[in-house]
C-alpha positions in Angstrom: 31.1 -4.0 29.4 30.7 -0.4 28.8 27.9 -0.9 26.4 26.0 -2.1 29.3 26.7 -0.3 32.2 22.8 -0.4 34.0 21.4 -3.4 33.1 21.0 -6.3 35.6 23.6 -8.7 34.6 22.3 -12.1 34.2 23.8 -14.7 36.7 26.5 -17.2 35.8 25.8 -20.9 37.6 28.5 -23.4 35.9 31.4 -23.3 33.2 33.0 -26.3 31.3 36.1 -25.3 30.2 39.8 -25.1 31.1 42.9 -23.5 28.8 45.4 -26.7 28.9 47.8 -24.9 26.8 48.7 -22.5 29.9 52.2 -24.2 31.0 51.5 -25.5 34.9 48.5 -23.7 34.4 46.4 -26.3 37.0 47.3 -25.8 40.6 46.2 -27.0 43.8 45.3 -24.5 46.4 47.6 -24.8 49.8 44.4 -25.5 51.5 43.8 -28.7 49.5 40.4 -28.1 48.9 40.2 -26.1 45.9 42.0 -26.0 42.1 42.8 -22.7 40.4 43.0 -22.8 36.8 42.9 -20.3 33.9 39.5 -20.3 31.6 40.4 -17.5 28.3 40.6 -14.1 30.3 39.3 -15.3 33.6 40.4 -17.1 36.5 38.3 -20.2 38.0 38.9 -21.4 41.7 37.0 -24.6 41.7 36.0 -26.8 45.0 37.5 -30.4 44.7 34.6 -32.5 46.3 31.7 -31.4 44.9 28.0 -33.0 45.9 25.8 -32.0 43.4 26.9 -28.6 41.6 29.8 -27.3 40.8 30.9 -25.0 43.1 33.1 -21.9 41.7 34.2 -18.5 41.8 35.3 -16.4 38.8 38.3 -14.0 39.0 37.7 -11.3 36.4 39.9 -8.4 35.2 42.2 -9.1 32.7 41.3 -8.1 29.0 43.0 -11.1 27.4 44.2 -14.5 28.0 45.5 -15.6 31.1 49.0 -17.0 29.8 50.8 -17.7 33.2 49.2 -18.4 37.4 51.1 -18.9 40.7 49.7 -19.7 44.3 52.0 -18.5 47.2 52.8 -21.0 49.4 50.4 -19.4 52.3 48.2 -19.3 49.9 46.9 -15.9 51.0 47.5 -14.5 47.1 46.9 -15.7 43.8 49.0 -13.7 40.9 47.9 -14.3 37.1 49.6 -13.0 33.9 48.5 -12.2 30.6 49.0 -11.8 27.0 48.3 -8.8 25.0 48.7 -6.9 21.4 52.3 -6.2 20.2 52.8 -2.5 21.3 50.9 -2.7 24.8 52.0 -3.8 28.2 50.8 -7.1 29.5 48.9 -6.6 33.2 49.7 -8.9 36.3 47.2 -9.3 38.6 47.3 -10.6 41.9 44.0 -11.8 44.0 43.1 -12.1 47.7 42.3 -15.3 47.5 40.0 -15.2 50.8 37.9 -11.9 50.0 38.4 -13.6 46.1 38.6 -9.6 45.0 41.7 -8.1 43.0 44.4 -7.0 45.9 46.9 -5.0 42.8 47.4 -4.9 39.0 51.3 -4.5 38.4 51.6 -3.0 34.5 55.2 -3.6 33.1 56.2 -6.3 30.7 55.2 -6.1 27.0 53.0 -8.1 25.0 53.1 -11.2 27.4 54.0 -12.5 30.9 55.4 -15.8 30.5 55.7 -17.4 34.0 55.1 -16.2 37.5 56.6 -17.2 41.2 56.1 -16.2 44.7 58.6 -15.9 47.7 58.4 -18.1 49.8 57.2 -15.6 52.8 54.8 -13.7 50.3 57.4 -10.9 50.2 58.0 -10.7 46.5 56.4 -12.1 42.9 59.1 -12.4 40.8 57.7 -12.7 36.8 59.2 -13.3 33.8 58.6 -11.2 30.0 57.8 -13.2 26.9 59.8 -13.0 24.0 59.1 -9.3 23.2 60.0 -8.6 26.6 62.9 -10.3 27.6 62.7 -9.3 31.0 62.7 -10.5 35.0 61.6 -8.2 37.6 61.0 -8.5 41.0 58.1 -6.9 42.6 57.4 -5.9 46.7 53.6 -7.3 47.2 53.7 -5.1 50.1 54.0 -1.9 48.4 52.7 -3.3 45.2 55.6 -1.8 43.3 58.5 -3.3 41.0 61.9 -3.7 43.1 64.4 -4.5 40.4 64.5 -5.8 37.1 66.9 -7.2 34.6 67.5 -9.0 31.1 66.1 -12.8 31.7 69.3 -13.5 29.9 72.1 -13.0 27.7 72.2 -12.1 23.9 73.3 -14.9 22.5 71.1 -17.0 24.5 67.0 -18.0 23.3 63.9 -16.9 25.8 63.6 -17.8 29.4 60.6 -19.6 29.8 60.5 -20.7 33.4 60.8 -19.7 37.0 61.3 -21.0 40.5 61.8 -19.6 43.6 63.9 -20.8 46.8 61.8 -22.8 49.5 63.8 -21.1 52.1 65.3 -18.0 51.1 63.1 -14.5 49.8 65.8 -13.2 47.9 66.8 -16.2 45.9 65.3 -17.8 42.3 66.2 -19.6 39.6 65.5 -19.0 35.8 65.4 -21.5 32.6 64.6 -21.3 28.8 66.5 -21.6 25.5 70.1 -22.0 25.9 69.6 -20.3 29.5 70.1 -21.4 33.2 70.4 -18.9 35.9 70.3 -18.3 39.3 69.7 -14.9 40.6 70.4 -13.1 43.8 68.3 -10.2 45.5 70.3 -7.8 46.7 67.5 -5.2 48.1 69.7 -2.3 49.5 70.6 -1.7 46.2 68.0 -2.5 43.8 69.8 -5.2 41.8 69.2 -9.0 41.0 73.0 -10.6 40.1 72.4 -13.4 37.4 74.8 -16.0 38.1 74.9 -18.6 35.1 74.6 -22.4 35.7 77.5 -24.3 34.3 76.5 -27.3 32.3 79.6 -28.3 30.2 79.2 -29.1 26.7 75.7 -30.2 27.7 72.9 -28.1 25.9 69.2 -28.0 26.7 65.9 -25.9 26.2 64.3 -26.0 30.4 60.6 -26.3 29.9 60.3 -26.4 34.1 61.8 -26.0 37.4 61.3 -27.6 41.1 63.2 -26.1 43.7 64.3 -29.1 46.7 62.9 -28.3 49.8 66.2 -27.7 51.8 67.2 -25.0 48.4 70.3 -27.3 47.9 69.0 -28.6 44.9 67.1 -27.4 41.6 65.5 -30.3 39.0 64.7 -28.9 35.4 63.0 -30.6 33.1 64.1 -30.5 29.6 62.3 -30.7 26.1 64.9 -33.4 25.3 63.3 -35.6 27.2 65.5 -35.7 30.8 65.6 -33.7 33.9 68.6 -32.1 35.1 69.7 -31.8 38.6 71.7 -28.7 39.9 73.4 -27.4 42.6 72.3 -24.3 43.7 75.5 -23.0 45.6 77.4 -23.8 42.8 75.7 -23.5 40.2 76.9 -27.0 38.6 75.5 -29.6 36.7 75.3 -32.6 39.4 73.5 -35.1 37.2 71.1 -36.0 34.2 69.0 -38.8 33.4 67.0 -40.8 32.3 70.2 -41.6 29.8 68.9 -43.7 27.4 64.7 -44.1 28.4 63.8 -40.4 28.0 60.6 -39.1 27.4 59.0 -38.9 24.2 58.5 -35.2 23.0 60.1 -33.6 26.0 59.6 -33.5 30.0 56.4 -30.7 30.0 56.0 -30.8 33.7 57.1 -31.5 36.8 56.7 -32.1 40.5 58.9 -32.8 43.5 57.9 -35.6 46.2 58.4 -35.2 49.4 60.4 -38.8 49.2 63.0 -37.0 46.6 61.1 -38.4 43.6 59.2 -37.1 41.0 56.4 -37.0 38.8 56.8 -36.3 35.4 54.2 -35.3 32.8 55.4 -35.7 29.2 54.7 -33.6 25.7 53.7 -37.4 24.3 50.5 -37.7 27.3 53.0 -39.7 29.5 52.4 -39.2 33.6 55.5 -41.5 35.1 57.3 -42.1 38.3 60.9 -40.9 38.2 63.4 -42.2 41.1 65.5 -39.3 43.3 69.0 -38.1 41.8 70.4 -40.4 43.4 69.5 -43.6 41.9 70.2 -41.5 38.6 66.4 -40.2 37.7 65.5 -44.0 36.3 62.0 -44.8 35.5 59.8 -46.5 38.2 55.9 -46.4 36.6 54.5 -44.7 33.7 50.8 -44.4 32.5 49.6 -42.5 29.2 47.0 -40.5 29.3 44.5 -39.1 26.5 44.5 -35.6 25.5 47.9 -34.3 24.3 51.0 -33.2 26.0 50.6 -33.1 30.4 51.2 -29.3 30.6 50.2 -29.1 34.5 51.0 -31.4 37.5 49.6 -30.6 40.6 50.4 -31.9 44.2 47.5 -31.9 46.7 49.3 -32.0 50.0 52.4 -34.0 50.2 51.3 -35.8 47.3 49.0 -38.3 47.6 47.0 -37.8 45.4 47.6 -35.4 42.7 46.4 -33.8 39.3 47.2 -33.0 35.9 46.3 -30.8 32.7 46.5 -31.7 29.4 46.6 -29.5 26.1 43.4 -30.8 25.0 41.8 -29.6 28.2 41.4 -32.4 29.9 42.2 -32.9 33.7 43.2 -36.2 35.6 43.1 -37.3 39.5 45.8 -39.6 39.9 46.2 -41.7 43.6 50.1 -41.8 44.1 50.4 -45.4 45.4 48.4 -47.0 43.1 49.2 -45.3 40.1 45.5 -45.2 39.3 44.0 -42.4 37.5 40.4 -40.8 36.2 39.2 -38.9 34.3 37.7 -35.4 36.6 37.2 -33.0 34.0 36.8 -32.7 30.4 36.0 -29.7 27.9 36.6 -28.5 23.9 39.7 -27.4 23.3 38.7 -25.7 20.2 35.9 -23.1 19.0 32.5 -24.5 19.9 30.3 -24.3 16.7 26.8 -25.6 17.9 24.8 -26.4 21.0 21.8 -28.5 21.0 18.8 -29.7 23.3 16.8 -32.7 22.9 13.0 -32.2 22.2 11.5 -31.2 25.6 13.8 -32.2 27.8 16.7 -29.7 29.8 18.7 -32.6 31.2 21.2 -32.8 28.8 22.6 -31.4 25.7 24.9 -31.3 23.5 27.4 -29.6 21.5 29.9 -29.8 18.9 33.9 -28.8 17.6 36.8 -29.7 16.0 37.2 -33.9 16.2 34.2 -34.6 18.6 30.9 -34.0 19.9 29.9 -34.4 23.4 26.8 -34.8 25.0 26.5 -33.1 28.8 24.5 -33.8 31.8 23.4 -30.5 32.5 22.8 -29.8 36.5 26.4 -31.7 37.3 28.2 -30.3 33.6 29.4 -33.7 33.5 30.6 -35.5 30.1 28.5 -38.3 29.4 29.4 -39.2 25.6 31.9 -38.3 23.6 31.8 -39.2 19.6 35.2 -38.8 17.5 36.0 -38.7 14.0 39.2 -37.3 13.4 40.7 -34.3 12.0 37.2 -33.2 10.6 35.1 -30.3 12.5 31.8 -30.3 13.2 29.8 -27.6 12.2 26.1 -28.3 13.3 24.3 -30.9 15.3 20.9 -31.6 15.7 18.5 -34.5 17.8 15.8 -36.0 16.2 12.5 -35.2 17.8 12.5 -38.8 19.0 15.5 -38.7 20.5 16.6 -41.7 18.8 19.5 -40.2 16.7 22.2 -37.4 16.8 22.5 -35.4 13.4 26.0 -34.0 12.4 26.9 -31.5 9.6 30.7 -31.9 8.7 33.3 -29.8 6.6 34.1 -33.3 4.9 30.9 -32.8 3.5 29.3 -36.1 5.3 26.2 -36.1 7.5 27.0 -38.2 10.2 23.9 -39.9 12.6 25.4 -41.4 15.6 23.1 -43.1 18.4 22.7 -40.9 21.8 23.4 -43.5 24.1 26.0 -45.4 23.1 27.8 -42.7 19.8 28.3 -45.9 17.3 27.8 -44.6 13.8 24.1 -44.8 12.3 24.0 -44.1 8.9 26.4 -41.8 6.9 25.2 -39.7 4.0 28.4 -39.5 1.8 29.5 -36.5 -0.7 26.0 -34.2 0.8 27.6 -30.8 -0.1 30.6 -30.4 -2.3 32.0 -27.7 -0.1 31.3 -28.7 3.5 28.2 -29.1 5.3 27.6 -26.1 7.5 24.1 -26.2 8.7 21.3 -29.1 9.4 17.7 -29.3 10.6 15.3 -32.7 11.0 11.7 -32.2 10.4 9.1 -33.2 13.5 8.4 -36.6 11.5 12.1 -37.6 11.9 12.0 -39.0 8.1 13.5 -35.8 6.2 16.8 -33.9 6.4 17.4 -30.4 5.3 21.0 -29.3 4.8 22.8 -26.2 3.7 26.4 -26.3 2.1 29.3 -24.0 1.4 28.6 -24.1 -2.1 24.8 -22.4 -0.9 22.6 -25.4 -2.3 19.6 -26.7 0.0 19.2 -30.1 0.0 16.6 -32.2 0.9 16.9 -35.9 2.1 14.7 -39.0 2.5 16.0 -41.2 5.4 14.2 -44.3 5.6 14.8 -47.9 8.0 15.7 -50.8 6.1 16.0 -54.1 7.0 16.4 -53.5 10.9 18.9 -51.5 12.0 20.0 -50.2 8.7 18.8 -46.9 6.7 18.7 -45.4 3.2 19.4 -41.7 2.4 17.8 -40.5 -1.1 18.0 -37.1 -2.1 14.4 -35.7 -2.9 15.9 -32.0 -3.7 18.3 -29.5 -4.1 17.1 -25.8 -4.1 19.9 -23.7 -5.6 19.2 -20.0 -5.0 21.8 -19.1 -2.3 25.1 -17.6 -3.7 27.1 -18.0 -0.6 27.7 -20.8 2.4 24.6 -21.6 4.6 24.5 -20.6 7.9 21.4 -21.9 9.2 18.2 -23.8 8.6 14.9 -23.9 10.4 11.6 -25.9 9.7 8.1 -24.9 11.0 6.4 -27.0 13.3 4.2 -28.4 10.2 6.9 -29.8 8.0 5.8 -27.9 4.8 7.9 -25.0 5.3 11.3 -24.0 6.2 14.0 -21.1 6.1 17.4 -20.7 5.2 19.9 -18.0 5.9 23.4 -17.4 4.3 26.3 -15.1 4.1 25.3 -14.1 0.7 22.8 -11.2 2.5 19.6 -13.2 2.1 16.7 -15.6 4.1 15.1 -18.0 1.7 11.7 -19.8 2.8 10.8 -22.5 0.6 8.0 -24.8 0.6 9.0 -28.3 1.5 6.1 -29.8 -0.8 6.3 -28.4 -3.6 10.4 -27.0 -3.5 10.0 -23.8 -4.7 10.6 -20.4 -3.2 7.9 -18.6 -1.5 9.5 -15.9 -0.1 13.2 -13.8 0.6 14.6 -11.4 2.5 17.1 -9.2 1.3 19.4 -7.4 3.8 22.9 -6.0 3.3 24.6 -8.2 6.2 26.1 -11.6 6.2 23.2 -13.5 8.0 24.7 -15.6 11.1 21.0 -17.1 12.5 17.5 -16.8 11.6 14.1 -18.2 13.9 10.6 -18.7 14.0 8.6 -16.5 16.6 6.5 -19.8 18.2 2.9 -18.4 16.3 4.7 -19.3 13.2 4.2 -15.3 11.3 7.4 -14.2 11.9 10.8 -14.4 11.7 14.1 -13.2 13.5 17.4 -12.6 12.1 20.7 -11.5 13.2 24.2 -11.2 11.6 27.2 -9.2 10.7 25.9 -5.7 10.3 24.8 -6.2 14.5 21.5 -5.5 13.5 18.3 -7.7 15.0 15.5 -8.1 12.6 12.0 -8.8 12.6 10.4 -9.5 9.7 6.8 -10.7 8.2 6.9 -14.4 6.5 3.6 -13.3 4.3 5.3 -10.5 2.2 8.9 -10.6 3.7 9.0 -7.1 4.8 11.0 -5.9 7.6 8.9 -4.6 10.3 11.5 -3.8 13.1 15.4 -3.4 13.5 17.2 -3.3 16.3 20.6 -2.7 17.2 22.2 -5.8 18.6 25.8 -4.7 19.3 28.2 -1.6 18.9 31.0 -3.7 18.2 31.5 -6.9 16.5 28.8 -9.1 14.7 25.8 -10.8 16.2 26.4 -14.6 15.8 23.6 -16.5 18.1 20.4 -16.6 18.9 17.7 -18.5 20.4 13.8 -17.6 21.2 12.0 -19.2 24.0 9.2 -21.4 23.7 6.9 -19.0 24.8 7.9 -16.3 22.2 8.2 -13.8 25.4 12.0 -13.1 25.1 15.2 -14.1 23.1 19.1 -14.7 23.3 21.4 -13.1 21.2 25.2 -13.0 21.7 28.3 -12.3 19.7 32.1 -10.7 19.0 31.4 -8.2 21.9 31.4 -10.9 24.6 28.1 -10.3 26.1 25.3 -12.4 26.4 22.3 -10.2 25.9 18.4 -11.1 27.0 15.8 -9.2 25.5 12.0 -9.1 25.7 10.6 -9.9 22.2 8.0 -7.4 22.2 9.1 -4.3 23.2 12.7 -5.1 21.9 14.4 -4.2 25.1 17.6 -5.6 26.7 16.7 -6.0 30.1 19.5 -8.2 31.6 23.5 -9.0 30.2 25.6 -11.7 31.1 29.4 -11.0 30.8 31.9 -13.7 31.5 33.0 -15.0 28.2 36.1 -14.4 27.1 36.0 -15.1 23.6 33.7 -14.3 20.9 30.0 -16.0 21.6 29.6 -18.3 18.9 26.5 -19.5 19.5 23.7 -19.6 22.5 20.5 -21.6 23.6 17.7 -21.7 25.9 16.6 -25.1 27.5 13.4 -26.1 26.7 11.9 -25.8 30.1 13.6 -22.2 30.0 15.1 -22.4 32.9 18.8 -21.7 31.6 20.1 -20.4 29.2 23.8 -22.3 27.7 26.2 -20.3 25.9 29.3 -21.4 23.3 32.4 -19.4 22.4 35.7 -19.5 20.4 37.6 -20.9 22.9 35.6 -23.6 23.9 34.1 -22.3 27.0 30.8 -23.6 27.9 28.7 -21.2 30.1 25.2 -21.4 31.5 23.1 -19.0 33.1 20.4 -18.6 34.8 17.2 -17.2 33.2 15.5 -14.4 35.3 12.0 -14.6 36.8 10.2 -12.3 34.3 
């Protein structure tokens, strides 16, 4: 940000993307309209019934991942905790949630804050240290100053991982973890909390979460063993535990108290079930598995009618609570996004692609429309054909996959393309040739013809081996005779696709990340690791301009508009950057990612502007009036 401290930032219209990995990282706000959820270093407060658009607000101000979020039950404040280096202190933040500005930052815990609960009159947030840490502390939101703090447990004992606070009482809460069960008393006049140890026999569990009973009589932990525990609080005993013998696969991940003494219970195997009150001994009523991984968040929305839940794989679920049923609401790339692409002059939709899938979006709404799978391969590049007929996939298996757009049933597969991986693709205007790039550094060019119907043949025509390291990417000119290939061996090859020889190459001491036509076809653009933009002539390859694209970290997208006016580049600094192509000028930034920028695209009609990072965040922007 402080690279770009006077330039109009650009503004941000949607994101697709939600950390499912945050445990009870989805909540519902108090006023039942709006979810808060974490997205990398920022926090997103969504509106529930949208019409048209997504309607959001971004909370910015931590410098790393959001690890931990609670709601207080007025639901005046929103408090967020984060993850840091080993060495620094990790920040809490809490938000106004009405002015949606930062109301304090509270600095104390190292390296990570792992959970976070209010009081239950907004008095105090009580938050809990990671491992490094090892620490509770109570904090006045008043003042915004720590009270008290204290180990989060004993020695012997593994890391607290949860926390809960009493539903009637400010100076009461309860903490869970390894090997740990405690519950801890306020006293204020002399700025001590008094750890008082939950008594559970010969019983031993690991607490993954805690729901405190309205009335603070009882507290319900779920356990990674697969059962929920049920204590009393002025006691401290063990009342009862169950499911006995039909536990839950892989642990209970989450949980949430019903106003009618049941509970819903989200699993680590994608189970979402309906768990009786203590009283009838925690037995299984209903159970439905959902797709995505373990259920890391369950959300009430009011007394529970309706309610949602977070997966690991980023996906979020509306569940009505009488009928069990359950959709699908939101859906985003849990893993590093490697390539977005539009299809020929059209902004509606596009597409992009990661580890296991590619997914084709509706732009305006950022719905999901299609989703293609293959397993445990990552996609490294995607491409539509000019006539919108096929979708063209570069994979580390070395296969190039063509799937149909509308419905994602395989096409054709070209088996054993590169030796090393397949890590960059381009289709020429005619739709009939292929050129691909490999790990290895050969160019290949492929013949794809119909045959009988519905079916097609893949010959290879040629391999060009010149490049000494992996491809990064490939572009053809608008004419089919020509095309350019960069790699992370330092150079940009242009070959002629006629005759497959070399016509000309750039030499530049950088790993190159991207390279582009301007649209009049006599020069090219080029960006990489040595954060250097580069303009060079395609009739003798000389370089006629360089600009400096970042201070810190490497350049790794790009995109020109159609007109040739301006261009796109973005990378490990963060920031989206939009420059004029002719005086070389950044004239507006857009900062909201939170990862590095792995790639970035304009729309054909140039309208918006979609950028990709690491942690599969999806953000588009919307292009200034020049």
């Amino acid at each position: 940000m402080s690279e770009t401290p006077d330039v109009p930032r650009l503004e941000l219209e949607a994101t697709i993307g939600f950390n499912g990995t945050v445990p009870s990282g989805l909540k519902v706000h108090p006023d039942r309209e709006h979810l808060v959820y974490p997205l990398g270093c920022t926090v997103i407060i969504e509106k529930i019934n949208q019409e048209k658009k997504k309607d959001q607000v971004f909370l910015s101000g931590h410098t790393n991942d959001v690890s931990c979020i609670a709601i207080s039950k007025s639901g005046r404040y929103i408090a967020s905790g984060q993850v840091t280096y080993m060495g620094f202190k990790a920040d809490i933040i809490i938000w106004d949630f009405v002015e949606r500005t930062m109301y304090c930052r509270l600095t104390l815990h190292k390296v990570k804050v792992e959970a976070l609960a209010f009081s239950p009159n907004d008095k105090y947030l009580v938050s809990l240290g990671g491992q490094d840490d090892n620490s509770v502390v109570v904090w006045n939101i008043e003042k915004k100053e720590a009270i008290c703090g204290a180990a989060a447990q004993v020695l012997s004992a593994g890391t607290a991982r949860c926390v809960a606070c009493a539903n009637q009482r400010d100076d009461l809460f309860v903490t869970g973890g390894d090997g740990t069960l405690r519950v801890w008393q306020l006293d204020l006049p002399n700025r001590k909390i008094k750890p008082s140890p939950v008594d559970m026999g010969q019983l031993k569990r690991i607490i993954e979460c805690i729901e405190v009973q309205d009335d603070d009589k009882f507290c319900y932990c779920g356990t990674t063993t697969g059962d929920i525990l049920g204590i009393i609080i002025e006691t401290k005993l063990l009342h009862h535990h169950g499911p006995e013998k039909d536990k839950f696969s892989k642990g209970v991940t989450s949980l949430a108290l019903l106003p009618t003494r049941e509970f819903v219970i989200g699993a680590g195997d994608g189970t979402v079930g309906m768990v009786s009150s203590m009283e009838k001994k925690f037995k299984r009523q209903k159970h439905v598995k959902v797709d995505g991984g373990a259920v890391t968040s369950i959300a009430l929305r009011g007394k529970g009618h309706q309610f949602f839940c977070g997966t690991s794989k980023s996906h979020i679920y509306k569940f009505s609570h009488p009928e069990f049923k359950h959709e699908l609401m939101n859906t985003c790339h849990s893993s590093a996004v490697n390539d977005i692409t539009f299809p020929f002059g059209t902004s509606e939709l596009f597409a992009t692609c990661s580890f296991e899938s590619i997914r084709v979006w509706h732009l305006p709404t950022s719905k999901e429309l299609l989703r293609i799978t293959v397993p445990n391969m990552t996609c490294k590049a995607i491409e539509f054909t000019r006539d919108g007929r096929s979708i063209i996939s570069a994979w580390d298996d070395g296969k190039i996959r063509a799937f149909y757009p509308e419905s994602g049933k395989p096409m054709y597969t070209i088996n054993d393309a590169h030796n090393k991986g397949v890590t960059a693709i381009a289709i020429t205007s005619s739709c009939t040739r292929i050129v691909s790039g490999g790990g290895e550094g050969d160019v290949r060019v492929w013949d794809i013809k119909p045959n009988m119907g519905t079916k097609y043949t893949s010959k290879l025509v040629e391999a060009l081996k010149e490049h000494k390291g992996t491809i990064t990417c490939i572009k053809i000119r608008k004419n089919d005779a020509e095309c350019v290939t960069a790699s992370s061996d330092g150079t940009c090859i242009i070959w002629d696709l006629t005759r497959f020889v070399r016509n000309q190459i750039l030499f530049a001491n950088t790993l190159f990340r991207c390279v582009s036509y301007n649209p009049d076809e006599c020069q090219l653009i080029t960006i990489g690791t040595d954060r250097k933009v580069g303009y060079w002539e395609i009739c003798d390859g000389s370089q006629i301009r360089s600009l400096e694209g970042s201070k810190s970290g490497s350049v790794n997208g790009m995109d020109i508009s159609q007109c040739g006016n301006y261009f796109v580049t973005g990378g490990d600094d963060k920031v989206l950057k939009f420059w004029t192509y002719a005086q070389g000028e950044v004239t507006d930034v857009g900062i909201g990612h939170s990862h590095n920028i792995t790639t970035v695209k304009i729309c054909p009609q140039s309208r918006h502007i979609v950028s990709v990072s690491e942690d599969g965040a999806i953000l588009r922007w919307k292009i200034p009036i020049m």
